[in-house]
N, C-alpha and C positions, 0 to 999 in steps of 0.2 A: 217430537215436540220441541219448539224454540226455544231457546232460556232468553231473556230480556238482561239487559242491562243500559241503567242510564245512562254511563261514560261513552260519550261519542252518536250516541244516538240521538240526543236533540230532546226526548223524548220527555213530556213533562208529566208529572206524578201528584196522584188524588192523595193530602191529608186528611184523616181524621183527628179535631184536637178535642179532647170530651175535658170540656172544663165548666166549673161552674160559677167561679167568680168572674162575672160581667168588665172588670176591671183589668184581666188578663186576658182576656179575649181580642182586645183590639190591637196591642203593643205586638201581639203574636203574629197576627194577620197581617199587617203593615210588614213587620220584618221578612215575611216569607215574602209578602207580595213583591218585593225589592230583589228577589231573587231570579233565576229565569229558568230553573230545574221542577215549581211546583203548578202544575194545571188548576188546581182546587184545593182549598183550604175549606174543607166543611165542618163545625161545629157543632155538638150537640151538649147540653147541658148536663144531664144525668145519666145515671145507668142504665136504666131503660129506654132511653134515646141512642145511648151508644149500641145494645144490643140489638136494638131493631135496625138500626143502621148497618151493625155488621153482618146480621144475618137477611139484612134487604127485607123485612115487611112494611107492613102499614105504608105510612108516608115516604119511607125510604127504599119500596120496594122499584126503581127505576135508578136508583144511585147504582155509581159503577162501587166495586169493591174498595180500600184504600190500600193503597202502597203501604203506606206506615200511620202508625196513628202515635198520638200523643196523648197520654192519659193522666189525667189526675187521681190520688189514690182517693180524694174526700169530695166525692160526687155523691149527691141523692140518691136516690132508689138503689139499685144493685151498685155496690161499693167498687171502687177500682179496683181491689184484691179479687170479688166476686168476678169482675168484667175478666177480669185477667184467667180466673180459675175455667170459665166458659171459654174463652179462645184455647186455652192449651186444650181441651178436652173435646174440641172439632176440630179435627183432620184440616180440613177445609180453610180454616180459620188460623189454628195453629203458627201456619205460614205466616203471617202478618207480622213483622217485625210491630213492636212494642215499646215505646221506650216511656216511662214512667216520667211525668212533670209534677213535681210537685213543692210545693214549700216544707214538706218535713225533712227533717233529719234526722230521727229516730231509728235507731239501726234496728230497729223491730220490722219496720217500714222494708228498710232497705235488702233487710234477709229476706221477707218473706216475699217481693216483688222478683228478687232473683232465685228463688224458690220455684214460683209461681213461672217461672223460664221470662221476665221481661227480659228484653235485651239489653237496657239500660235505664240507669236509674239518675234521673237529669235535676238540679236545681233550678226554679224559677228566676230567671232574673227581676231582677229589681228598677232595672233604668231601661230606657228603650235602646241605648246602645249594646247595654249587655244583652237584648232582645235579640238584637241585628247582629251582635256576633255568637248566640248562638244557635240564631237561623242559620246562619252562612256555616257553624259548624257543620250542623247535621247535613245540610245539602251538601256543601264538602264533601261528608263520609256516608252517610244513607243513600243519597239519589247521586253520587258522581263514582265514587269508588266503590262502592257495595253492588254485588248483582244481585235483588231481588228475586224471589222465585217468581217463575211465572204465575198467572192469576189464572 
């Protein structure tokens, strides 16, 4: 089996960003789209849009898998801790690097997301530059320097 990695390969990469405030969704988008490492930036609002997404039913039964996804912990329906507690617990899934966006700072938050194995646990920017530098973070270290497992 091949291992993938984005450094040097050209290779661009499916986001998942499961957020629910309409008002972070576009500053997010934009700063990725500025970048030349992300294929898709797909969005789902709640928990059970993110879960069907990951596990490919209903409407999102034709989406490719995500590279990485970006999670808010305070989404509708199944909670970002729930989203979180279901990927560690499929094999399958598991693999998805995770990294937690969110506005709290609550070390309650913070323990139980690295608990729950996120990979990192991210603040929301505030301005759209802080956006675009910390798009250009993670694609930096997620999609240039990190080998992803295979899908």
């Amino acid at each position: 089996m091949s291992r993938r990695s984005s450094a040097g390969q050209g290779r661009a990469y499916d986001l998942l960003l499961v957020e629910s405030q309409p008002d972070d969704i576009a500053p997010f988008i934009d700063s990725f789209e500025e970048t030349d490492r992300t294929n898709d930036v797909h969005v789902v609002s709640d928990g059970d849009e993110a879960l069907d997404f990951v596990h490919q039913r209903g409407e999102y039964a034709a989406v490719p898998q995500p590279d990485l996804i970006l999670l808010d912990l305070h989404v509708a329906g199944p909670s970002g801790e729930e989203i979180l507690e279901e990927l560690d617990a499929q094999p399958e899934l598991s693999r998805i690097p995770v990294l937690v966006f969110t506005s709290s700072d609550a070390d309650e938050d913070v323990a139980r997301s690295y608990e729950l194995n996120a990979n990192a646990y991210l603040h929301k920017p505030t301005t759209e530059d802080d956006f675009r530098r910390l798009a250009q973070s993670i694609e930096d270290f997620w999609l240039v320097q990190v080998q992803l497992p295979p899908k």
